[in-house]
C-alpha positions in Angstrom: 0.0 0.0 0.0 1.3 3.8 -1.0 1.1 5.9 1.8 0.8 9.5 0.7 2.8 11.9 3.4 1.9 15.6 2.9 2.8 19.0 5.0 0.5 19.3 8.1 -0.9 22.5 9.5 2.3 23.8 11.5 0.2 26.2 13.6 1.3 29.4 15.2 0.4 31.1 12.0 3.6 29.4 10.0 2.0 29.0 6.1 4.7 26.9 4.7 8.2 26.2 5.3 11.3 25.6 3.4 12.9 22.2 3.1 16.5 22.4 4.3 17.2 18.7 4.4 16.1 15.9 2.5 18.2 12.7 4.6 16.5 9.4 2.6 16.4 8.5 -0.7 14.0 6.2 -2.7 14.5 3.0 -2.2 15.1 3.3 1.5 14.1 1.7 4.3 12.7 3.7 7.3 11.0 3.3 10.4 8.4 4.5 12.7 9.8 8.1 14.0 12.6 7.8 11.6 13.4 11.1 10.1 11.8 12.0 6.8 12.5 15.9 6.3 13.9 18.6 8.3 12.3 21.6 7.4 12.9 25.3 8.3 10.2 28.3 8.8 11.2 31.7 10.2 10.1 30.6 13.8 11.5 27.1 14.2 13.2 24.1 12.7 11.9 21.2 13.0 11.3 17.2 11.5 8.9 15.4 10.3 8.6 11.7 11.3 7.6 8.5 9.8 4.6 7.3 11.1 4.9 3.7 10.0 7.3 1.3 8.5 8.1 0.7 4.8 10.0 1.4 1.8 10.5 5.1 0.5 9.0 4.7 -3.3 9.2 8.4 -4.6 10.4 12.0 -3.0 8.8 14.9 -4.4 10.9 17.6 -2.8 14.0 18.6 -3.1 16.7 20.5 0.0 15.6 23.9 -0.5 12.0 23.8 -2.0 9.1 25.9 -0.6 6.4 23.9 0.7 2.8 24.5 1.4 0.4 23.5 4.2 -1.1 20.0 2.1 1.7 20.0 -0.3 2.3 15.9 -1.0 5.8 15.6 0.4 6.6 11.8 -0.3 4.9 8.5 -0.7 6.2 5.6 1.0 5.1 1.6 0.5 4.3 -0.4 3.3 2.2 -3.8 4.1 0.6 -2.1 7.2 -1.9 0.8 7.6 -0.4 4.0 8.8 -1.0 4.2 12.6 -1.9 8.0 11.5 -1.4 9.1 8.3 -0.7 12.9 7.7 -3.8 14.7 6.2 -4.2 17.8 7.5 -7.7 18.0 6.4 -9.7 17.9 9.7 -8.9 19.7 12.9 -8.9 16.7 15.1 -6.1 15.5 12.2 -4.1 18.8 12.4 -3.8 18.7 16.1 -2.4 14.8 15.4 -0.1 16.0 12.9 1.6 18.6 14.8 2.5 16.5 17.9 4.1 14.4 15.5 6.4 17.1 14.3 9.2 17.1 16.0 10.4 20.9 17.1 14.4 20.8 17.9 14.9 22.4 20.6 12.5 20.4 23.2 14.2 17.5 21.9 15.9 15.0 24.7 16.9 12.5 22.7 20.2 12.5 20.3 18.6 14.0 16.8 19.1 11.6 14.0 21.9 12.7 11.6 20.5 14.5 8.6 22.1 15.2 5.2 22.0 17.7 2.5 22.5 17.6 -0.7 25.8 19.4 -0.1 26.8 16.3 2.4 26.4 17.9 5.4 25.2 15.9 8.4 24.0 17.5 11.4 20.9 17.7 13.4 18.6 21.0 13.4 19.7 22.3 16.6 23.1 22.6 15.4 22.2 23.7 12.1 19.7 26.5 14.0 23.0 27.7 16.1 25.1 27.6 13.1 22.4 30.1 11.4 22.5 32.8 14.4 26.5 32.4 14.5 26.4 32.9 10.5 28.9 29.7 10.8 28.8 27.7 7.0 28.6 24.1 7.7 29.8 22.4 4.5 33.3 24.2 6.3 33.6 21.9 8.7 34.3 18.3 9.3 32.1 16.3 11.7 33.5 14.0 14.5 30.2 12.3 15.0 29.3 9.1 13.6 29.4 8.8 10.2 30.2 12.9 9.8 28.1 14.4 11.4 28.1 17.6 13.0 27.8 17.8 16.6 27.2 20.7 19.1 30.6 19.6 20.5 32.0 20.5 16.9 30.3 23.9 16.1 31.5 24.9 19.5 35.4 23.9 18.7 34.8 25.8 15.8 33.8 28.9 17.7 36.8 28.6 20.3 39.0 28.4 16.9 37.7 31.3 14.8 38.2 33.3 18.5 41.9 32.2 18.8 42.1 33.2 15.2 40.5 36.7 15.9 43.1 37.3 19.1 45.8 36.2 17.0 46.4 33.3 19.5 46.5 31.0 15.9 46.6 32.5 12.8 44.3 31.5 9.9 46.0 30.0 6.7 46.8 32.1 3.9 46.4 31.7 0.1 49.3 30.9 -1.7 49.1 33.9 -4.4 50.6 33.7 -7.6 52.4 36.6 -7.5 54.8 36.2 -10.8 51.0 36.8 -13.1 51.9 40.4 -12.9 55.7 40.5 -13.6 58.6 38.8 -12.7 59.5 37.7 -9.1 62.8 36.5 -7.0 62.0 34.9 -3.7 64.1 35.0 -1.4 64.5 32.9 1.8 64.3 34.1 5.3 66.8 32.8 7.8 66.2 31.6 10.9 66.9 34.9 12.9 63.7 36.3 10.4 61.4 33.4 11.4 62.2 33.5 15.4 62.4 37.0 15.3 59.1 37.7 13.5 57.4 35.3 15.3 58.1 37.1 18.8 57.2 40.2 17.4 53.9 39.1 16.1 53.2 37.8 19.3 54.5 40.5 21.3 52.2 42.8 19.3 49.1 40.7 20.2 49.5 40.1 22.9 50.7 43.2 24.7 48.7 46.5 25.2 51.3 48.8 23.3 50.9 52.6 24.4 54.0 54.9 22.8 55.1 58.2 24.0 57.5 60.0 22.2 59.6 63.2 23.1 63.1 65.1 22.2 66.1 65.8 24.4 68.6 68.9 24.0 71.8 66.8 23.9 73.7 69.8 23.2 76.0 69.7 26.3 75.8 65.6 26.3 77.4 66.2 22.7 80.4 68.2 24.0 80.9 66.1 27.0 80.7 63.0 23.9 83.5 64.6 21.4 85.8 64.5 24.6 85.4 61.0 26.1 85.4 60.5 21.9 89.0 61.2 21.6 90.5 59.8 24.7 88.5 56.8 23.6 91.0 56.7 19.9 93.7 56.7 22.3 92.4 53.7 23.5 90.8 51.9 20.2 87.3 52.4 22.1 84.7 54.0 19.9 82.4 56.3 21.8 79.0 56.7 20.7 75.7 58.2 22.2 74.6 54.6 22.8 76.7 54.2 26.7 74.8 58.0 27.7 71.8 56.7 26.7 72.2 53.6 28.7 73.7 55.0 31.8 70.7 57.4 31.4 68.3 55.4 31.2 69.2 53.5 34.3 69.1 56.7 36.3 65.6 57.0 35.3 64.8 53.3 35.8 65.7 53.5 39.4 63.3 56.7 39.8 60.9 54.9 38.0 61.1 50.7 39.1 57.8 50.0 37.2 59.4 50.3 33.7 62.7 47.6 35.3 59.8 44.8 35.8 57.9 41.8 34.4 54.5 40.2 34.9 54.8 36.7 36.4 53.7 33.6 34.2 50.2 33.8 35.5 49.9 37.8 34.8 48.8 38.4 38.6 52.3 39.7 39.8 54.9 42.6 38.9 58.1 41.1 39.0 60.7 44.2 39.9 63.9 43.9 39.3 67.0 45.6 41.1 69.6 44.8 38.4 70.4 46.9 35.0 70.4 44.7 32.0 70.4 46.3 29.0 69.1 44.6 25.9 70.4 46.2 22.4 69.3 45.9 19.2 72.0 45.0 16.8 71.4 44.9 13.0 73.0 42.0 11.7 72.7 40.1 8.2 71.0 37.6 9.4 68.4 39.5 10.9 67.5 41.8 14.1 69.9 40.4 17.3 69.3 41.9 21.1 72.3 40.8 23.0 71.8 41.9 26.6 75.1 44.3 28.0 74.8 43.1 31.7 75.1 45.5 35.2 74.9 48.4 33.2 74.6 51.0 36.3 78.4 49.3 37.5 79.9 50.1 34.3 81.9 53.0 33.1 80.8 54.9 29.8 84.8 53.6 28.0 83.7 49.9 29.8 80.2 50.2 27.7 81.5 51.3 24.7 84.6 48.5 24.6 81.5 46.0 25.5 79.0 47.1 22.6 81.8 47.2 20.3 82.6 43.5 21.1 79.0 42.2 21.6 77.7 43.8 18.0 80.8 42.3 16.4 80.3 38.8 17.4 76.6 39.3 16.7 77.2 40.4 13.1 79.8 37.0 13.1 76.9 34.8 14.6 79.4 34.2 17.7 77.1 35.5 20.3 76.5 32.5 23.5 72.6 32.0 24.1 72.8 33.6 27.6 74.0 36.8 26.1 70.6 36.9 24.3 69.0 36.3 27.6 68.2 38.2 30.9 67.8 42.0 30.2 65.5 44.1 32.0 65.3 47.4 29.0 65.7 47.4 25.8 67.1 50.2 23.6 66.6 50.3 19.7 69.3 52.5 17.5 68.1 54.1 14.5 70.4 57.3 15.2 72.6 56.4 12.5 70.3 55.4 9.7 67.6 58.4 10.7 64.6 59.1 10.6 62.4 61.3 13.2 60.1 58.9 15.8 59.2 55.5 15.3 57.4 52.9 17.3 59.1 50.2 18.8 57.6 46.8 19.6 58.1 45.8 23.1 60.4 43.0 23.9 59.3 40.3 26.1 59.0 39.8 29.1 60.1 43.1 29.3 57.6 46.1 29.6 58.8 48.9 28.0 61.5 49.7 25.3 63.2 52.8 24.1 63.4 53.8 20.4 66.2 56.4 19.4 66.5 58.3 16.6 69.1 60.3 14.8 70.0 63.6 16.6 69.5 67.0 14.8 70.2 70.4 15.2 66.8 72.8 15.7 66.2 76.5 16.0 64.9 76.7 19.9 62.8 79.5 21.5 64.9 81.6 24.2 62.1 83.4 26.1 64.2 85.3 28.3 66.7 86.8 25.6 63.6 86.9 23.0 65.5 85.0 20.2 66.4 81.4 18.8 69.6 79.8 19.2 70.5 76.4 18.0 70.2 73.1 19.9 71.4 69.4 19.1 68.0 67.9 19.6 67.3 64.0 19.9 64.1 62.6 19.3 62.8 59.3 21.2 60.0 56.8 21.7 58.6 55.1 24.6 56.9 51.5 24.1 55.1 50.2 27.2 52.9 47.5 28.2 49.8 49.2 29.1 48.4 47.2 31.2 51.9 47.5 33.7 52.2 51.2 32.9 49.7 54.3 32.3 50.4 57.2 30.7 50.8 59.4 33.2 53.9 57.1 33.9 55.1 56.4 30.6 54.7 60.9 29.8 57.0 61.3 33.4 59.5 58.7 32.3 59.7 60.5 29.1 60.3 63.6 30.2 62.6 62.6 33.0 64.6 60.8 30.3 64.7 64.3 28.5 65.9 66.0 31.7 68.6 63.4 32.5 70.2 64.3 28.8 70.2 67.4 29.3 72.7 67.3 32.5 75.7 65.6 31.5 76.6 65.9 35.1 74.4 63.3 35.7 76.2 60.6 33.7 79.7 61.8 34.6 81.6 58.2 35.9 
């Protein structure tokens, strides 16, 4: 016997429904509450059941048809009557009908998987929560049986595409074939690029940066520099600004303990440190190097200079050890002799706070008191800072401490 199954009344004012997924196929064999359709309306999802046993011996709908309160839905063969076949015809019938369909979310039971005709198993419920997140399912890979989509699934998915957002993984990228529009070299990056880029893409995302940036009149610091400069050839020590601006630094570091710290592992304790370790940025061909000159505040301005002539050397010669890469508590990055006005530096972790230093000029400064301008050697820095160690209040005092410090060479006298 044919057993003609057609759309009930689905009450609540719900005129028809689209058909989202169609899991059987002629020929199949179902059984009593098996899963026929799963169809969607603007107010639900929901399934429509088998009410008897037999054979499936035609489908007249298709994933993604419109359907109609009375519309024939499928016609199945079986040997015994239907225990209630679906005629919505009479309201004793309709009130039948709709108890029979199956609305997701009261379901306690596991949902039988359903498929598409784009292969996608998964039950209404998920398929309802994937809508509201706007999450496409034929993305995805199921770890249920046979494929299908679980809750368990579309929320790893979720924790994913946030970890993706934060930066915490990184989504793949396109391989783009870049030589369609001309002609290409590639080159490869070394292994200093690849370790060094990938702490600076985390450090980035992870950390709040805030940067601050101000100038210094190193007039007098240059005078006091051209001196130590040629008792330093008498030696075969180069001088540069490099030791001031250490030994400066550290004056302001033990004003100022904050920016001399870490966070602990867990992020719930400042970690303050009471040594001076200065980490350097060296550019090498291999890449960007911070060797770390140790005790800086014990050391001599001729004892820094001999040191960061030797550490950058052996740096540029790959013969730096790995514990003179580790342990400093600052970090100071150069650009003074390439140029260049203010840029932002990336903090260096676990640090908090790094200085950027650019090339010193000469500008035309306001004299109030004499009513004129007179020339001053004027350095312009940066301030990086972990915001959520430092606020700017702090970072603006540091930076203008800084500014005062270089401005009293007495103050970095040995």
């Amino acid at each position: 016997m044919i057993k003609e199954v057609k759309l009930p009344d689905l009450g609540e004012g719900i005129e028809g429904a689209s058909v989202s997924e169609v899991p059987i196929a002629v020929g199949d064999t179902v059984s009593k509450d098996d899963t026929l359709l799963v169809l969607e309306s603007d107010k639900a999802s929901m399934e429509i059941p088998s009410d008897f046993n037999g054979t499936i011996s035609e489908i007249c709908v298709s994933a993604g048809d419109e359907v109609q309160t009375d519309d024939l839905l499928l016609k199945i063969e079986t040997e015994e009557p239907s225990i209630k076949e679906v005629e919505p015809k009479k309201e004793s019938e309709d009130k039948s009908a709709q108890k029979n369909i199956k609305a997701q979310p009261e379901k306690k039971h596991e949902p039988q998987q359903t498929k598409t005709g784009d292969n996608v198993f998964a039950s209404p419920g998920v398929r309802r929560l994937a809508r509201e997140l706007e999450i496409d399912l034929r993305s995805m890979v199921g770890t249920g049986s046979k494929g299908r989509i679980t809750k368990d699934d579309l929320h790893g998915h979720i924790r994913l595409k946030i970890q993706m957002s934060s930066g915490k993984v990184r989504p793949p990228k396109k391989a783009i074939d870049f030589s369609q529009w001309g002609d290409v070299e590639v080159q490869k990056l070394t292994k200093v690029n690849k370790i060094t880029g990938a702490r600076l893409q985390r450090a980035w995302q992870e950390i709040p940066h805030v940067t601050q940036q101000n100038s210094a009149d190193i007039t007098d610091l240059d005078k006091l520099r051209k001196e130590l400069k040629e008792r330093g050839v008498e030696k075969g020590i180069k001088v540069t600004f490099l030791p001031f601006l250490m030994k400066a630094v550290v004056v302001v570091l033990g004003e100022m303990p904050r920016f001399n710290s870490s966070l602990d592992e867990k992020e719930e304790n400042l970690v303050i440190k009471n040594y001076y370790h200065m980490g350097v940025a060296v550019d090498t061909p291999s890449g960007l190097m911070v060797p770390s000159i140790k005790n800086v505040d014990k050391k001599t301005i001729f004892d820094l200079s001999e040191e960061l002539m030797d550490i950058s050397e052996r740096a540029r010669n790959k013969k730096l050890k790995p514990d003179e890469l580790k342990g400093s508590s600052f970090t100071i990055s150069s650009l003074g002799g390439v140029g260049g006005t203010n840029f932002s530096p990336i903090v260096n972790p676990p640090e908090v706070a790094i200085l950027g230093v650019s090339k010193g000029d000469w500008k035309p400064v306001y004299d109030k008191e004499n009513n004129l301008f007179v020339p001053k050697y004027q350095l312009p820095f940066s301030l990086s800072y972990d915001h959520r160690v430092i606020d700017g209040a702090s970072g603006a005092a540091f930076t203008e401490r800084l500014s005062q410090v270089l401005g009293d060479p007495d103050l970095l006298k040995d």
